[in-house]
C-alpha positions in Angstrom: -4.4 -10.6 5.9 -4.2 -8.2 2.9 -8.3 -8.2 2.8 -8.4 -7.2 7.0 -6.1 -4.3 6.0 -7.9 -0.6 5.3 -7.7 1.0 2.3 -5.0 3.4 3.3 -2.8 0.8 5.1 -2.8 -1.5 1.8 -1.1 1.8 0.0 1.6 2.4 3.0 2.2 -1.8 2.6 3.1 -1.3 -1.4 5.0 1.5 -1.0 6.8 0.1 2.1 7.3 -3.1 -0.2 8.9 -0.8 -3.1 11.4 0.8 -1.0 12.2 -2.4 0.7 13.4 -4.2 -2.6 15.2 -1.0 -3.4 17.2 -0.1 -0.1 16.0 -2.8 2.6 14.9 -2.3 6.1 17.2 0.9 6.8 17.3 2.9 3.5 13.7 4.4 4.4 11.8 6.0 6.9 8.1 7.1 7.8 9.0 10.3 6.5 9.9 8.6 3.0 6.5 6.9 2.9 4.5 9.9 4.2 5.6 11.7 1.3 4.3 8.9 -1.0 1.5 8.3 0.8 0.9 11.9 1.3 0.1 11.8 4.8 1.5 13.0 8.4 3.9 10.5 9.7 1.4 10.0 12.6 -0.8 8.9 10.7 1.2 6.3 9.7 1.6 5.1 13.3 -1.9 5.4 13.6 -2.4 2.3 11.2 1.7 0.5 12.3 2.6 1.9 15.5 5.9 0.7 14.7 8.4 0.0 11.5 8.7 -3.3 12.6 5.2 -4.5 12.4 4.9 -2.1 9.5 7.5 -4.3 7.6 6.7 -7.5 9.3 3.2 -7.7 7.9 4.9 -6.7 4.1 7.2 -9.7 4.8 4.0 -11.5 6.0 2.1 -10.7 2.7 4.9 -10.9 0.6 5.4 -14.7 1.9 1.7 -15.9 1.1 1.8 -13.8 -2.4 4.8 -16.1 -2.7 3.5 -19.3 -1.4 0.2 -18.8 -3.1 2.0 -18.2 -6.7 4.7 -21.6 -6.4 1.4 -23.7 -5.8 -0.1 -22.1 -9.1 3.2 -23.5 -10.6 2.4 -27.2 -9.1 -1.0 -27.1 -9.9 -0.7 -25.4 -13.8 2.1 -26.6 -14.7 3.0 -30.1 -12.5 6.5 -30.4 -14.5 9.8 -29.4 -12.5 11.8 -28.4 -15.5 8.7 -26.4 -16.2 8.1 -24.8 -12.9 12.0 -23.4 -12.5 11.9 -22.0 -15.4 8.5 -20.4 -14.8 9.8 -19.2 -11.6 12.7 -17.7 -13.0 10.8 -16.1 -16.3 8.7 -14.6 -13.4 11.4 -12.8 -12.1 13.3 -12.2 -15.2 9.7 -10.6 -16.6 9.6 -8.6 -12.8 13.3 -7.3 -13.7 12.6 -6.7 -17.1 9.3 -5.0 -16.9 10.8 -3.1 -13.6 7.4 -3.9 -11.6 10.0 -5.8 -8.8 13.7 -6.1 -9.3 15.1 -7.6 -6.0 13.4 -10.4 -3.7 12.4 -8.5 -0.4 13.3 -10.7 1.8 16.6 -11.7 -0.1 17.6 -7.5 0.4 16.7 -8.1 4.2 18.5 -11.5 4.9 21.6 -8.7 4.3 20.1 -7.2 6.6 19.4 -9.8 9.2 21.8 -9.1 12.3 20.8 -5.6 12.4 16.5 -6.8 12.5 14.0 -6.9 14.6 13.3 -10.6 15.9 9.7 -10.5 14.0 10.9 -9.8 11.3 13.8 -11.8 10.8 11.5 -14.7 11.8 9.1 -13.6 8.4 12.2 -13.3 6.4 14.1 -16.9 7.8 10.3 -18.5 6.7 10.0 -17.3 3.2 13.8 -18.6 3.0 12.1 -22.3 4.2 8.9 -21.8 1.8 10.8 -21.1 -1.3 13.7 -24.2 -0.4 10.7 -26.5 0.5 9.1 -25.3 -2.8 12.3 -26.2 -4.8 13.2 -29.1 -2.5 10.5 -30.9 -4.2 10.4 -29.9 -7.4 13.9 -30.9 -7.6 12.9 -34.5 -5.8 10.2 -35.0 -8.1 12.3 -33.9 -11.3 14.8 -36.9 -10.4 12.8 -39.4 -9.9 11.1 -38.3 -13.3 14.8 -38.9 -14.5 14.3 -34.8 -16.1 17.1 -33.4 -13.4 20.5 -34.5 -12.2 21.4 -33.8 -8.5 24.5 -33.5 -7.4 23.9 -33.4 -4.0 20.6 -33.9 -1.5 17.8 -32.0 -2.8 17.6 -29.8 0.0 21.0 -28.6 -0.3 20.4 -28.2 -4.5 17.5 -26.1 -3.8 19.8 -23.8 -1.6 22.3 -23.7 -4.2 19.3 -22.8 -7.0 17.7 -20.1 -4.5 20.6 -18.5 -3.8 21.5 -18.7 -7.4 18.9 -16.7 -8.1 19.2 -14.3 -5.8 22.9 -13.7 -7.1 21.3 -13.2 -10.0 19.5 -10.7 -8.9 22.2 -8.6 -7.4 24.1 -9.1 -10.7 21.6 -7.8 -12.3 21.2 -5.1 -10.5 25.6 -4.4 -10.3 25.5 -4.4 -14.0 22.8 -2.3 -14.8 21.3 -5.1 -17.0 18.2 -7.0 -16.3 18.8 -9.2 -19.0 21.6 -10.4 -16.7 19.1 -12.0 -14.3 17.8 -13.9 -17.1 20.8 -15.7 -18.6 22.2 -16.7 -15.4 18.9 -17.7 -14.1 18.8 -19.9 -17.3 22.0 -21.0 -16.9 21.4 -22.7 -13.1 18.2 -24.3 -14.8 20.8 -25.9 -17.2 23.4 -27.4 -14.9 20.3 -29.3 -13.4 18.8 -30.5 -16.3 19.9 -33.8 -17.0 21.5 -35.0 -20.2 21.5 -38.1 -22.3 
């Protein structure tokens, strides 16, 4: 989808994905991005006649960036301990580094009574990619014997996503990205089984 997109409609996506993470779905508006993109708002709605398919198709990108990069982790790395904790290095390098320092569609699931239906559709389906992801990762790590549910799979990769996205906003309500990373280390450890 990103490829199909012109060169000037890929900019307004990255800038409409940066001020989603930093103030969701209603803290911006063409005029914010017409500034950054340094064009007439009508030209915006030129290339998204709308701020809902503008967003949806961030959303839509943002979920196959995702999906794409948690199959890198099964296919590099094919250990669960492994893959959460390059999942949550990713973000704690994002946070760190400051190239991304809130999950988009985490921000708009705060959001989601007050969305369009398109896009809380993209935002409800990243939600079931990344707890399918973890759901088996988390089945596969115990049957390996390295993890220790407490509970169905499904239901511990809720708890670890939305772990992480706590995380996140902690990180954020402190001022401290180096928040993300402890307590994104510390739900690694409660899984990790112990002799």
């Amino acid at each position: 989808m990103k490829d199909a997109l012109s060169p000037k409609a890929a900019e307004i996506v990255s800038h409409t994905r940066t001020l989603l993470e930093t103030g969701g779905y209603n803290g911006f508006s063409y005029a914010d991005i017409a500034v950054r993109v340094n064009i007439s708002k009508a030209s915006i709605h030129h290339h998204f006649p709308s701020k809902a398919e503008l967003v949806q198709v961030v959303v839509a990108l943002y979920r196959a960036e995702a999906r794409e990069g948690l199959a890198v982790l099964d296919r590099q790395l094919d250990d669960p301990l492994k893959e959460l904790n390059a999942y949550v290095d990713y973000w704690s390098t994002c946070i760190r580094g400051g190239t991304s320092s809130f999950c988009i569609c985490a921000m708009l699931a705060a959001e989601l009574p007050l969305l369009p239906a398109q896009i809380v559709e993209e935002v409800r389906g990243h939600f079931d990619d990344l707890t399918s992801w973890l759901t088996a990762v988390l089945q596969k790590g115990a049957a390996s014997g390295q993890l220790r549910l407490q509970g169905p799979a499904a239901d511990e990769a809720r708890a670890f996503m939305a772990s992480v996205h706590g995380a996140m906003l902690a990180a954020r309500g402190f001022g401290d990205p180096h928040t993300f990373h402890t307590l994104g280390q510390l739900s690694i450890a409660r899984l990790v089984k112990t002799a």
